[in-house]
LOZABA-737021 format. One record per atom (N, C-alpha, C): x, y, z; atom name; residue number from 1. Coordinates in Angstrom, 1 decimal, m for minus. Layout:
<atoms>
ATOM|X|Y|Z|CA|NUM
...
</atoms>
This chain:
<atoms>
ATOM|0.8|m1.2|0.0|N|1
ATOM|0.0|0.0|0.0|CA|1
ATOM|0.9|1.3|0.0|C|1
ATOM|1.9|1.1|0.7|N|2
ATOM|2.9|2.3|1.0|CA|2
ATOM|3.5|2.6|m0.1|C|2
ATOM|3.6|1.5|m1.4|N|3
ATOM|4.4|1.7|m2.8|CA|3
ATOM|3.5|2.4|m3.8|C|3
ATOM|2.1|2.0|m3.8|N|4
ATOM|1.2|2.6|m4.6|CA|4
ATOM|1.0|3.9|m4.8|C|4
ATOM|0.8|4.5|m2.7|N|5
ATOM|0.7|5.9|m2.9|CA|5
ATOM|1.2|6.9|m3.9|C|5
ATOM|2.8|6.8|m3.7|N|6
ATOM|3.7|7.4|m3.9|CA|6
ATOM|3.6|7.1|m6.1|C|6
ATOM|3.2|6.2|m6.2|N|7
ATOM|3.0|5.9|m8.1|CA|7
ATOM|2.0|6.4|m7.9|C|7
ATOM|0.6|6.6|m7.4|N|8
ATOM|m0.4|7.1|m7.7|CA|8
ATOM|m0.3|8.9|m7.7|C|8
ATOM|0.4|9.1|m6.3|N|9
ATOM|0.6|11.1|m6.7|CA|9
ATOM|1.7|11.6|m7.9|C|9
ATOM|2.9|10.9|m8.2|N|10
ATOM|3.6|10.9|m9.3|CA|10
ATOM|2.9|10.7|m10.4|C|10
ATOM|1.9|9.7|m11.1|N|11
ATOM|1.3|9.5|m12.1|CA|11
ATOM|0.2|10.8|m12.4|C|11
ATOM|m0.6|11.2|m11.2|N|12
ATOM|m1.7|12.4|m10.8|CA|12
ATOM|m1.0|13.7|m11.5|C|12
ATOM|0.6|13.7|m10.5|N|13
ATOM|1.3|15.4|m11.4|CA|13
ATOM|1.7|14.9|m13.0|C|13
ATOM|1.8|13.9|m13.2|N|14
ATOM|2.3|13.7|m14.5|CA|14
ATOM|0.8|14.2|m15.3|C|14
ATOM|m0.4|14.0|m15.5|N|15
ATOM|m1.2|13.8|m16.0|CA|15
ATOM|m1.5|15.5|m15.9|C|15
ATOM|m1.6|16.3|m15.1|N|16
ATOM|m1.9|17.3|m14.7|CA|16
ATOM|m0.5|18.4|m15.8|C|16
ATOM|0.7|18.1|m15.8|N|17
ATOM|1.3|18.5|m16.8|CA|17
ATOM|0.9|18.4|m18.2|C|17
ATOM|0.5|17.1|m18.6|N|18
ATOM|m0.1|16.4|m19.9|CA|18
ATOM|m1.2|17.7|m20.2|C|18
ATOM|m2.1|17.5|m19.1|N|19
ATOM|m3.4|18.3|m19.5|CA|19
ATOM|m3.0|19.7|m19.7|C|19
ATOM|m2.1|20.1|m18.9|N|20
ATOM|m1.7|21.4|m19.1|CA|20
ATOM|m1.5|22.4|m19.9|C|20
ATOM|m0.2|21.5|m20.7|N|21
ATOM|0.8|21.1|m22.4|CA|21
ATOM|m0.5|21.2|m23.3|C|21
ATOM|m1.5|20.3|m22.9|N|22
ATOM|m2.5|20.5|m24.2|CA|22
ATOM|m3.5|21.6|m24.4|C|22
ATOM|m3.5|22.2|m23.3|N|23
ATOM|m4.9|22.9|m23.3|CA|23
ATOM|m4.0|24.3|m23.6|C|23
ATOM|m2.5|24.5|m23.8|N|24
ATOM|m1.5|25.3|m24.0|CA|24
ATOM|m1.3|25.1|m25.7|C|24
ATOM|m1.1|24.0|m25.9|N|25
ATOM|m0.9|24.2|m27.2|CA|25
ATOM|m2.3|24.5|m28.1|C|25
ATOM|m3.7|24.6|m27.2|N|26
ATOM|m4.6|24.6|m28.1|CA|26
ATOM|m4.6|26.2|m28.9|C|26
ATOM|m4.0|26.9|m28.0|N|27
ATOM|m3.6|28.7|m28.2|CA|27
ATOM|m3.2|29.2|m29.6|C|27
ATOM|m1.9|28.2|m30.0|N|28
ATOM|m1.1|28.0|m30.9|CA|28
ATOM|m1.9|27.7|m32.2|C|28
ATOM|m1.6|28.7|m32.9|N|29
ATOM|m2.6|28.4|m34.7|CA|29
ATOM|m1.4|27.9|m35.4|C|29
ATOM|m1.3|26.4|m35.5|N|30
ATOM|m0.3|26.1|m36.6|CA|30
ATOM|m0.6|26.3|m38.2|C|30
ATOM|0.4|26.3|m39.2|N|31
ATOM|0.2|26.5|m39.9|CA|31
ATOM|0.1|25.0|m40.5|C|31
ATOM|m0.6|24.8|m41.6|N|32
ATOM|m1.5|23.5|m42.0|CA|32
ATOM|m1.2|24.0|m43.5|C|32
ATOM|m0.4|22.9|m44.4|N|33
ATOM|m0.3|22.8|m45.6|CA|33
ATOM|m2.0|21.9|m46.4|C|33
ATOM|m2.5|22.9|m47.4|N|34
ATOM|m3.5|22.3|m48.0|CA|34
ATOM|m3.4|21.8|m49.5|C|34
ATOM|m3.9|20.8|m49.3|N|35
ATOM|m3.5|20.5|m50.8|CA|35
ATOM|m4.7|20.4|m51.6|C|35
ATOM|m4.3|21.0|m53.3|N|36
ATOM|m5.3|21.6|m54.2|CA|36
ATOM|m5.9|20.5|m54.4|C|36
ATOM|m7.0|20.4|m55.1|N|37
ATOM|m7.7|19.5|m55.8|CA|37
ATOM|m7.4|18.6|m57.5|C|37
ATOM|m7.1|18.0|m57.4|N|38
ATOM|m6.4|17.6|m58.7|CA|38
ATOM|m6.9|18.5|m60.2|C|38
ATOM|m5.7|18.3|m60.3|N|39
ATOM|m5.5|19.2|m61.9|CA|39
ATOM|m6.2|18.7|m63.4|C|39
ATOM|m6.7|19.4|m63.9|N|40
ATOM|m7.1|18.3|m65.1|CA|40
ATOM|m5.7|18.5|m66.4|C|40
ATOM|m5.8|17.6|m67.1|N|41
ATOM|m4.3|17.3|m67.6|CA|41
ATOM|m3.8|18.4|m68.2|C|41
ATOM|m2.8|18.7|m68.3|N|42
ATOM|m2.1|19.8|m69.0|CA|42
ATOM|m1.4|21.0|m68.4|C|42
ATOM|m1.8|21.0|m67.3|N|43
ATOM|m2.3|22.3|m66.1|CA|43
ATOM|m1.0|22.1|m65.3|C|43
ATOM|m0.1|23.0|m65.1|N|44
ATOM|1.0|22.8|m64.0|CA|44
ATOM|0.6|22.9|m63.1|C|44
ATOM|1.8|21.8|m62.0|N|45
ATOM|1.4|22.1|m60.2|CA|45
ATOM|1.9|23.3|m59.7|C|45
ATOM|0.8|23.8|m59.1|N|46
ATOM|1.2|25.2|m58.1|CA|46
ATOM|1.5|24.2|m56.9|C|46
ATOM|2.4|25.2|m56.1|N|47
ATOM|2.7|24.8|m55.0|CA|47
ATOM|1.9|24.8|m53.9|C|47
ATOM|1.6|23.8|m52.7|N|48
ATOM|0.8|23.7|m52.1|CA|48
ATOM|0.6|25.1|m51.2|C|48
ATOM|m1.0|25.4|m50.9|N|49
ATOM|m1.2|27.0|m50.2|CA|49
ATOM|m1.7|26.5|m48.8|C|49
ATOM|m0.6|27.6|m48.5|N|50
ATOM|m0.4|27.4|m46.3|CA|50
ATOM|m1.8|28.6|m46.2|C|50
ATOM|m2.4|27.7|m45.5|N|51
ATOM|m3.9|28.4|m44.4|CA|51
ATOM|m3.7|28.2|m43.0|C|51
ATOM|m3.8|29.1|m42.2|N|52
ATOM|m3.6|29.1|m41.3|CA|52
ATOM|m4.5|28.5|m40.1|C|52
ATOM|m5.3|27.9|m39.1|N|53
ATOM|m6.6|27.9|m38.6|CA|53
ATOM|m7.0|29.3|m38.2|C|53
ATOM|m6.1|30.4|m38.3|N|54
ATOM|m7.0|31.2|m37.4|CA|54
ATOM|m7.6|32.0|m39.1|C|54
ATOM|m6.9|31.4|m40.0|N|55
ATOM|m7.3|32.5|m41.6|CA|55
ATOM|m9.1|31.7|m41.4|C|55
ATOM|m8.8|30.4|m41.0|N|56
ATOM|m10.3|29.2|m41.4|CA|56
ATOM|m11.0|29.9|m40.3|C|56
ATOM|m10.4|30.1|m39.0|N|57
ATOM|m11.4|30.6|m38.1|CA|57
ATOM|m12.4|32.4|m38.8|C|57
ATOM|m11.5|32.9|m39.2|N|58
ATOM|m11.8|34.2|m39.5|CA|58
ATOM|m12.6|34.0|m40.7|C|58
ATOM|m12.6|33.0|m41.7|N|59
ATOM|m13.6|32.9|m42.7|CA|59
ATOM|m15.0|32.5|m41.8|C|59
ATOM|m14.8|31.7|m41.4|N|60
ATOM|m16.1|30.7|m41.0|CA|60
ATOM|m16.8|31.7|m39.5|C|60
ATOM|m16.1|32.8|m39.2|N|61
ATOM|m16.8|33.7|m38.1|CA|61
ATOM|m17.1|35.0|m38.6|C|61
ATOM|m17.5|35.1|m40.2|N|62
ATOM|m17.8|36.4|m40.9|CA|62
ATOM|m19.7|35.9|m40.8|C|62
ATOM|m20.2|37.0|m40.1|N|63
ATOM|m21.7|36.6|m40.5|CA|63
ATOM|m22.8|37.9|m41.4|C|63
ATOM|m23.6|37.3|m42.0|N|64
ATOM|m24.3|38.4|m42.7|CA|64
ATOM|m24.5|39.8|m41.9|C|64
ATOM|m24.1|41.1|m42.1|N|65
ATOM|m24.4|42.3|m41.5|CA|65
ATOM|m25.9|42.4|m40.9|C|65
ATOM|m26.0|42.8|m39.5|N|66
ATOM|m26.7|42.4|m38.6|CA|66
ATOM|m27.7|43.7|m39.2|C|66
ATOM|m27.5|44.7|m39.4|N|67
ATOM|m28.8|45.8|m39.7|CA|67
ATOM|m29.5|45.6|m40.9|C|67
ATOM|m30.3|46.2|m41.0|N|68
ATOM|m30.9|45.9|m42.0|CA|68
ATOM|m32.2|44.5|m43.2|C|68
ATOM|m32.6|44.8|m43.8|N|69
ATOM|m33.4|43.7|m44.1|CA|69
ATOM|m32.4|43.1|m45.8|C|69
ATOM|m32.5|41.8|m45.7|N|70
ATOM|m31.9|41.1|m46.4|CA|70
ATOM|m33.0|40.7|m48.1|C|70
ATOM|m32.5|41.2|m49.1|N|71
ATOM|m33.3|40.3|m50.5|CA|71
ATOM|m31.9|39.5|m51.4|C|71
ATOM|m32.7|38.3|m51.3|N|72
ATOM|m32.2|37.5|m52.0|CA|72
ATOM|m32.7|37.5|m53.6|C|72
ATOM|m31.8|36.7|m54.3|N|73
ATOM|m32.4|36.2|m55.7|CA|73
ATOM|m32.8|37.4|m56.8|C|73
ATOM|m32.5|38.8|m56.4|N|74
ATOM|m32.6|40.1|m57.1|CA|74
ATOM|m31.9|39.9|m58.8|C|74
ATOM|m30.4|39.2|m58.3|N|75
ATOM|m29.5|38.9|m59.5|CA|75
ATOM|m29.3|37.5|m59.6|C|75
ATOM|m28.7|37.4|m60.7|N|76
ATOM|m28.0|35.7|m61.1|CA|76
ATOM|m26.9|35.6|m60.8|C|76
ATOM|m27.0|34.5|m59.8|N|77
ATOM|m25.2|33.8|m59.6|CA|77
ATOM|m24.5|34.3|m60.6|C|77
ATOM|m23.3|34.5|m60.3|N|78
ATOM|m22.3|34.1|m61.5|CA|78
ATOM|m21.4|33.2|m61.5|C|78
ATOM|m20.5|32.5|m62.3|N|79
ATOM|m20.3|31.2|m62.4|CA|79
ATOM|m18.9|31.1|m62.6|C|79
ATOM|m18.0|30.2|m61.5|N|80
ATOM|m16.5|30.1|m62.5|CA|80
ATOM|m16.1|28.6|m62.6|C|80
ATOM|m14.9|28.6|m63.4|N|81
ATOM|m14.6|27.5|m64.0|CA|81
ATOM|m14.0|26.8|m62.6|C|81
ATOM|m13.8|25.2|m62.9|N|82
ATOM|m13.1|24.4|m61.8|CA|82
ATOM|m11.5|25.0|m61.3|C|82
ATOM|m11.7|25.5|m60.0|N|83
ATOM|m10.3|25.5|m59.6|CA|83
ATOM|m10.1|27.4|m59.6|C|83
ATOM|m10.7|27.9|m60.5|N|84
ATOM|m10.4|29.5|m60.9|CA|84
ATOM|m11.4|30.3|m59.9|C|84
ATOM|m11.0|31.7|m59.8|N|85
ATOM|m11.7|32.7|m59.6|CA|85
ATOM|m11.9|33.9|m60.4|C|85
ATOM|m11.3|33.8|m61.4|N|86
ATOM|m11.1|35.0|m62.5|CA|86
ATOM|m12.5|35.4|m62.9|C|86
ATOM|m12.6|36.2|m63.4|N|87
ATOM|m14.4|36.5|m63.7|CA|87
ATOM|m14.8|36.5|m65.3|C|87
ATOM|m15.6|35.4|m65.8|N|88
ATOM|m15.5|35.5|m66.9|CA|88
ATOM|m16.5|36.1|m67.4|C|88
ATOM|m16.5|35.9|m69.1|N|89
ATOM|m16.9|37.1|m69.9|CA|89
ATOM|m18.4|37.6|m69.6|C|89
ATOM|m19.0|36.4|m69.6|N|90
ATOM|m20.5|35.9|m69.4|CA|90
ATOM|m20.9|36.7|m67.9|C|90
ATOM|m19.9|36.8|m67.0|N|91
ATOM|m20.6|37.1|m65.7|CA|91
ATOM|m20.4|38.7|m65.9|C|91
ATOM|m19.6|39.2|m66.6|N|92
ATOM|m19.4|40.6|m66.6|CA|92
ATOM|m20.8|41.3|m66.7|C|92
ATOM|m21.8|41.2|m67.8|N|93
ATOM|m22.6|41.5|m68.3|CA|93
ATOM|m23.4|41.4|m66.3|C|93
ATOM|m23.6|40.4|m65.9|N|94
ATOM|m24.5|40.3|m64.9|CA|94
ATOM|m24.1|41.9|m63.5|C|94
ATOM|m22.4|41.8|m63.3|N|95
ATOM|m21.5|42.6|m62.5|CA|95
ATOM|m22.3|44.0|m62.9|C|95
ATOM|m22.6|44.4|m64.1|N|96
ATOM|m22.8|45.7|m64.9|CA|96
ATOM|m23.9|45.7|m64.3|C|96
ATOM|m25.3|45.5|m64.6|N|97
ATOM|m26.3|45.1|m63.5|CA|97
ATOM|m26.4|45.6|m62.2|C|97
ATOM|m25.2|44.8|m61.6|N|98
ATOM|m25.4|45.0|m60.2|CA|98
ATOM|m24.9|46.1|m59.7|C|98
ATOM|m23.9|46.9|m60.4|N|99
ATOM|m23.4|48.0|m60.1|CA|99
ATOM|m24.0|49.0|m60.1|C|99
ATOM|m24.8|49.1|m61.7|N|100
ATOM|m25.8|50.2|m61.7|CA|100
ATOM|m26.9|50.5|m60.9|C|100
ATOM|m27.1|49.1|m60.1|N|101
ATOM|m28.5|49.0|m59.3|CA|101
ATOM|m27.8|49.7|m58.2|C|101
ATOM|m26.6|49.5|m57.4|N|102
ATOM|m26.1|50.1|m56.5|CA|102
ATOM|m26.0|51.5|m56.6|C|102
ATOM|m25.4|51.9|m57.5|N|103
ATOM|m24.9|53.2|m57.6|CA|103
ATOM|m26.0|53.7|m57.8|C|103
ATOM|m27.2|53.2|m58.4|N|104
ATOM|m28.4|54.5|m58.3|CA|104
ATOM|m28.7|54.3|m56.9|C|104
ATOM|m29.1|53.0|m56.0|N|105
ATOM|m29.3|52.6|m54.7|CA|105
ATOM|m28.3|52.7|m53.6|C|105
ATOM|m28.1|54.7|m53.3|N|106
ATOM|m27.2|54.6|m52.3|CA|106
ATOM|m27.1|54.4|m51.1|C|106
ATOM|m28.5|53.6|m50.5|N|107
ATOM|m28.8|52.7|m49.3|CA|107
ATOM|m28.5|51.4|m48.8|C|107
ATOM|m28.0|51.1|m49.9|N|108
ATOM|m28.3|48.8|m50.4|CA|108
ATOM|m26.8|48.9|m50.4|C|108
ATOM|m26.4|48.0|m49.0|N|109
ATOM|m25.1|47.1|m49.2|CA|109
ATOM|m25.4|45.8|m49.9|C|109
ATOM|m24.4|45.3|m50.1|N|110
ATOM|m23.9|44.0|m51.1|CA|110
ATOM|m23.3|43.0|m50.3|C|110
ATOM|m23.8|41.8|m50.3|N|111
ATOM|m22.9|40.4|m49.4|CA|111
ATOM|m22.7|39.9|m50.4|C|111
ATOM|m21.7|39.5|m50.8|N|112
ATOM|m21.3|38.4|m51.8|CA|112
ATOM|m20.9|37.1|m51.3|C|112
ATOM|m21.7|36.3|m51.5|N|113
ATOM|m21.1|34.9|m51.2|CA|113
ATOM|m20.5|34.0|m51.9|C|113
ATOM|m19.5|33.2|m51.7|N|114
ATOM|m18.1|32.6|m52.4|CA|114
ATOM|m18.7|31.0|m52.4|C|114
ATOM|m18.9|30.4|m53.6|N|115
ATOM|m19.5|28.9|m52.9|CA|115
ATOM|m18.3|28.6|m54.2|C|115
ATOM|m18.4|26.8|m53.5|N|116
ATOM|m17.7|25.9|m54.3|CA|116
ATOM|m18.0|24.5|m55.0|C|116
ATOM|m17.4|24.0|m55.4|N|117
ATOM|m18.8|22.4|m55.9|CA|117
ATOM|m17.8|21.3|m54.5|C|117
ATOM|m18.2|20.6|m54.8|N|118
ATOM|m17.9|19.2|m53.6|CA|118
ATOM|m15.9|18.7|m53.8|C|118
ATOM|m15.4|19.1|m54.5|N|119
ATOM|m13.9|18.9|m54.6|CA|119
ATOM|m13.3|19.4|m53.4|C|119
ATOM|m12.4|18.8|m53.7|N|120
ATOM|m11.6|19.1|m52.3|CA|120
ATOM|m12.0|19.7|m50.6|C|120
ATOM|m10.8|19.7|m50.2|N|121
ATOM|m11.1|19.7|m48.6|CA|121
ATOM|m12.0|21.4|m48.5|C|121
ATOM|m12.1|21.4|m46.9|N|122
ATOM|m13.7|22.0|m46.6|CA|122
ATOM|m12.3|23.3|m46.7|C|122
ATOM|m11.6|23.1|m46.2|N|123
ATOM|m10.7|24.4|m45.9|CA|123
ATOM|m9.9|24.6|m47.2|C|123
ATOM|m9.4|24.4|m47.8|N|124
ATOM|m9.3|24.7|m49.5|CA|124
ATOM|m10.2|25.4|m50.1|C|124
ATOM|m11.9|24.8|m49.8|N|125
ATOM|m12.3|25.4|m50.7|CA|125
ATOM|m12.8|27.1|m50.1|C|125
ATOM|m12.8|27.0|m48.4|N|126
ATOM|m13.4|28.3|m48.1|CA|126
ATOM|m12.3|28.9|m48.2|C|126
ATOM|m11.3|29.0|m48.5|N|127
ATOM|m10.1|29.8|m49.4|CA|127
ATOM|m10.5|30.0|m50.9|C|127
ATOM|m11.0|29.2|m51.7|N|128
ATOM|m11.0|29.6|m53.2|CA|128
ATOM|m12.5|30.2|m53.1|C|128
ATOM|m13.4|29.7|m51.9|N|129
ATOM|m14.5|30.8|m52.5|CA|129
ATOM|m14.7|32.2|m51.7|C|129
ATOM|m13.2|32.0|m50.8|N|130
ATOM|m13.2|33.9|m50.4|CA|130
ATOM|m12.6|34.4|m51.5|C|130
ATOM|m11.7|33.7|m52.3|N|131
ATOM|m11.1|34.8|m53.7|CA|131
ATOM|m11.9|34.6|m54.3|C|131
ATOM|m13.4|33.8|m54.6|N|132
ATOM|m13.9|34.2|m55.7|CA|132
ATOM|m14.9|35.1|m55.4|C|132
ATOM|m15.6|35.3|m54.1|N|133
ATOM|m16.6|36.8|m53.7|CA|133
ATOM|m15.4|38.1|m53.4|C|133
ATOM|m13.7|38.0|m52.9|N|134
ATOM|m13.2|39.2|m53.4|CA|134
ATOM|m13.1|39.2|m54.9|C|134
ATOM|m12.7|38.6|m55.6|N|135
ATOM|m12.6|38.9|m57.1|CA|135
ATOM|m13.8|39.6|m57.8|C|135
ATOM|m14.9|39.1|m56.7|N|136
ATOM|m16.4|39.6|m57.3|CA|136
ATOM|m16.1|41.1|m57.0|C|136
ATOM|m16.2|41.2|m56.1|N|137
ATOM|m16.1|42.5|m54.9|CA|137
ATOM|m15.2|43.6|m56.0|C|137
ATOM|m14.2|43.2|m56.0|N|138
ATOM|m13.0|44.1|m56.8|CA|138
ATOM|m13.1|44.5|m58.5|C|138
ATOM|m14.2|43.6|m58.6|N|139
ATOM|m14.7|43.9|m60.3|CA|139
ATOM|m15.8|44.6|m59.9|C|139
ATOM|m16.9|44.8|m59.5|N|140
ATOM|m17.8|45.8|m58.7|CA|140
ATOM|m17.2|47.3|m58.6|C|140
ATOM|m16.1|46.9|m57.6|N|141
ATOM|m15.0|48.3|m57.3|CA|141
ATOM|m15.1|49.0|m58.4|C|141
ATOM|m14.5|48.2|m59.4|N|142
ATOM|m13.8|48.6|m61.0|CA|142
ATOM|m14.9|49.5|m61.4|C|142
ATOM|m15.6|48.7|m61.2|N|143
ATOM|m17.1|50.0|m61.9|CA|143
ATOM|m17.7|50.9|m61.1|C|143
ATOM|m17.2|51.2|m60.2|N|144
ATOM|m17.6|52.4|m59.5|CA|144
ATOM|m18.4|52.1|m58.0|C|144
ATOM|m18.9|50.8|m57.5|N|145
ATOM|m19.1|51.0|m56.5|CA|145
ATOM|m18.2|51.0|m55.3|C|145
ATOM|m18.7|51.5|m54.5|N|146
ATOM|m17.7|52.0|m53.1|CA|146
ATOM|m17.6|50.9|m52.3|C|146
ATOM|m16.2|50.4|m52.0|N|147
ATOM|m15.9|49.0|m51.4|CA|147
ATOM|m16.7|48.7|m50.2|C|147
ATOM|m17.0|50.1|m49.3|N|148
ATOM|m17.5|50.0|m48.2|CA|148
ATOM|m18.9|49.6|m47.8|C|148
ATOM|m19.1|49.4|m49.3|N|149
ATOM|m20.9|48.9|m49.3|CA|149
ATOM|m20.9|47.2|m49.7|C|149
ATOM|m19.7|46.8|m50.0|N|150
ATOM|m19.7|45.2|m50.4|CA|150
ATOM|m19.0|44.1|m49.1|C|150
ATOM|m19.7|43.6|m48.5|N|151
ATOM|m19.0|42.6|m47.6|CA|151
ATOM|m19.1|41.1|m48.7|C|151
ATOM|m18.2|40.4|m47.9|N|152
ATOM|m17.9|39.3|m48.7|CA|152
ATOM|m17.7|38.3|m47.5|C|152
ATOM|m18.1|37.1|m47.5|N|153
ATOM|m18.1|35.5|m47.0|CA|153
ATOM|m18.2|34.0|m47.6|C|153
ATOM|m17.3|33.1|m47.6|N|154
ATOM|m17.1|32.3|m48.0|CA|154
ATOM|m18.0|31.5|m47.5|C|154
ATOM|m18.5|30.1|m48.0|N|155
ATOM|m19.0|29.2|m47.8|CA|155
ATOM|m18.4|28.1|m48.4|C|155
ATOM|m17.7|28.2|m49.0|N|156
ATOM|m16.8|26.7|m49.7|CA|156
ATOM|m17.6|26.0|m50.1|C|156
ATOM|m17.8|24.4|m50.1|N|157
ATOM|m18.5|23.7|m50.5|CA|157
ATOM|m19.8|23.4|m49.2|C|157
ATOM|m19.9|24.2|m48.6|N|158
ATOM|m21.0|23.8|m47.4|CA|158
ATOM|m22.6|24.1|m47.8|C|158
ATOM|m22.9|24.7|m48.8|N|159
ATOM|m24.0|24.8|m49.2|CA|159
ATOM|m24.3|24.8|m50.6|C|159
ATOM|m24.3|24.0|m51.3|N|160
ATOM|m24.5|23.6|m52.4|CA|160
ATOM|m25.9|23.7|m52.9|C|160
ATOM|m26.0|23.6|m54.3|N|161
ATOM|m27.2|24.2|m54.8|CA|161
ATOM|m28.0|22.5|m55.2|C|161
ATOM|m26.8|22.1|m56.0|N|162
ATOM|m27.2|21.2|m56.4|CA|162
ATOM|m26.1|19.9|m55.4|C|162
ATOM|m26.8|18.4|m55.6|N|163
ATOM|m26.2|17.3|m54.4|CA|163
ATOM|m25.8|16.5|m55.6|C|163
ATOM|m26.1|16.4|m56.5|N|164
ATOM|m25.7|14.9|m57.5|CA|164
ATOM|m23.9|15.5|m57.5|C|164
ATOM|m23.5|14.3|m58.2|N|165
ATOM|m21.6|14.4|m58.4|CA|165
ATOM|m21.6|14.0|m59.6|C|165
ATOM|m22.4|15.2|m60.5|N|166
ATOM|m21.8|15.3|m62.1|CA|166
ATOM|m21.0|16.6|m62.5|C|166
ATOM|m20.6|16.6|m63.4|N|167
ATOM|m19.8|17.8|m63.8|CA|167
ATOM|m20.8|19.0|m64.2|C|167
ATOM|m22.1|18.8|m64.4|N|168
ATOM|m23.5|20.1|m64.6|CA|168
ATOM|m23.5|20.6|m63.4|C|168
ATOM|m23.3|19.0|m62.3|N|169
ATOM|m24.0|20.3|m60.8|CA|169
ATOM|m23.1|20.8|m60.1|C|169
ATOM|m21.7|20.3|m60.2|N|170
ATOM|m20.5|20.9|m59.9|CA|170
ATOM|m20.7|22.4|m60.6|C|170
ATOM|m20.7|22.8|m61.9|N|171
ATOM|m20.2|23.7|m62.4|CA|171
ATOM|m22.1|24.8|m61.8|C|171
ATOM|m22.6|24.2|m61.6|N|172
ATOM|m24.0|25.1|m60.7|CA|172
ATOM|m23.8|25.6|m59.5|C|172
ATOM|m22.6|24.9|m58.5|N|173
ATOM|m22.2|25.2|m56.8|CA|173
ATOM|m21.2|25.8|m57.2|C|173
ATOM|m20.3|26.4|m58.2|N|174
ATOM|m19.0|27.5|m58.6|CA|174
ATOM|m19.5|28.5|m58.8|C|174
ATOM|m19.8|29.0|m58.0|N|175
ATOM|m20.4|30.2|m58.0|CA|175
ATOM|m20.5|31.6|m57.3|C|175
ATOM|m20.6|32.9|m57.2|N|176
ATOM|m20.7|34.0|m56.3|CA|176
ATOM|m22.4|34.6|m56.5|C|176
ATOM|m22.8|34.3|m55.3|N|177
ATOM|m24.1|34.8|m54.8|CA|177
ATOM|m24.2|36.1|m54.3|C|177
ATOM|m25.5|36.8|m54.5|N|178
ATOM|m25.8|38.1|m54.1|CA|178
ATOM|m27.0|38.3|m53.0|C|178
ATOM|m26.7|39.1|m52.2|N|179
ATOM|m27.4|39.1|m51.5|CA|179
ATOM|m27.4|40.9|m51.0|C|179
ATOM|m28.7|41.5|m51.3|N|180
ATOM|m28.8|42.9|m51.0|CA|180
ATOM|m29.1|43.1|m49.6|C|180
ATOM|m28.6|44.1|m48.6|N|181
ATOM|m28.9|44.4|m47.6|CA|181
ATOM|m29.4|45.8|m47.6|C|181
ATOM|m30.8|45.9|m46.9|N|182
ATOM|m31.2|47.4|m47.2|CA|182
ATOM|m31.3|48.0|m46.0|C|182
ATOM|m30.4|49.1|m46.0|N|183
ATOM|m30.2|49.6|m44.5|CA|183
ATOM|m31.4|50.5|m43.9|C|183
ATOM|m31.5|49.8|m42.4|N|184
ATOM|m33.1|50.4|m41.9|CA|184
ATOM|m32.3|51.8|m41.0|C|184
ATOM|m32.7|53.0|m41.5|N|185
ATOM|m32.7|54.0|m40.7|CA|185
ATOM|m33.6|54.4|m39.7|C|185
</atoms>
């Protein structure tokens, strides 16, 4: 009995260090290598892109601006290719649209939402769909609306439009959504 004690309070501080160490390193944002979604052929490899958790935390704790009343469905998605965020020709025509509705409407902020189709990991993609609602955002700019009226949030592949795993409903969840916010005075 007199042996046990002494292993049981030594094993108690050991454990109490252990918990310690961990609830210490939970503080610590490592940096986490992500890797892209496969390339379709021809396409050179980029080098893998460092996300941070606290970049993932800061995506995934942006929420719709709290004032005001929300309309959806005003505009048409716009659409990009697998893997890209560039803005293509097709969606410009829609951007023009949304601009002029703004710039006459100098009450109505802009959410843009970043989605992605079902490829790759959750954290990859709410990386490629914050560059594709800034890329939105920054072509808006271009045309004259004032940055301070466009918020932007990623959703990555978390809310899909479409659920089948064909290459139609993929290229349907590549998308940036709009969402008007009309400020209540």
């Amino acid at each position: 009995m007199k042996r046990i004690f002494p292993i049981f309070i030594v094993s108690m501080g050991i454990m109490g260090i252990i918990l310690t160490a961990c609830a210490q390193r939970k503080a610590v944002a490592p940096e986490t290598t992500v890797q892209q979604p496969q390339k379709e052929a021809g396409q050179s490899k980029k080098a893998p892109e460092k996300i941070t958790e606290e970049q993932v935390a800061k995506v995934e704790s942006k929420e719709v601006p709290a004032k005001g009343k929300e309309v959806e469905g005003m505009f048409d998605d716009i659409h990009f290719d697998f893997d890209k965020y560039d803005i293509k020709d097709q969606a410009k025509t829609i951007l023009k649209s949304v601009a002029d509705y703004l710039i006459k409407n100098a009450t109505l902020k802009l959410l843009i939402e970043g989605h992605c189709d079902e490829r790759g990991t959750s954290e990859y993609n709410l990386g490629l769909g914050d560059r594709r609602a800034k890329a939105t955002k920054d072509y808006l700019i271009s045309l004259g609306v004032p940055s301070s009226r466009i918020d932007t949030i990623s959703y990555g592949k978390e809310k899909p439009l479409c659920t089948e795993h064909t290459e139609d409903c993929w290229a349907k969840n590549r998308r940036a959504h709009f969402v008007l916010i009309k400020n209540v005075h």
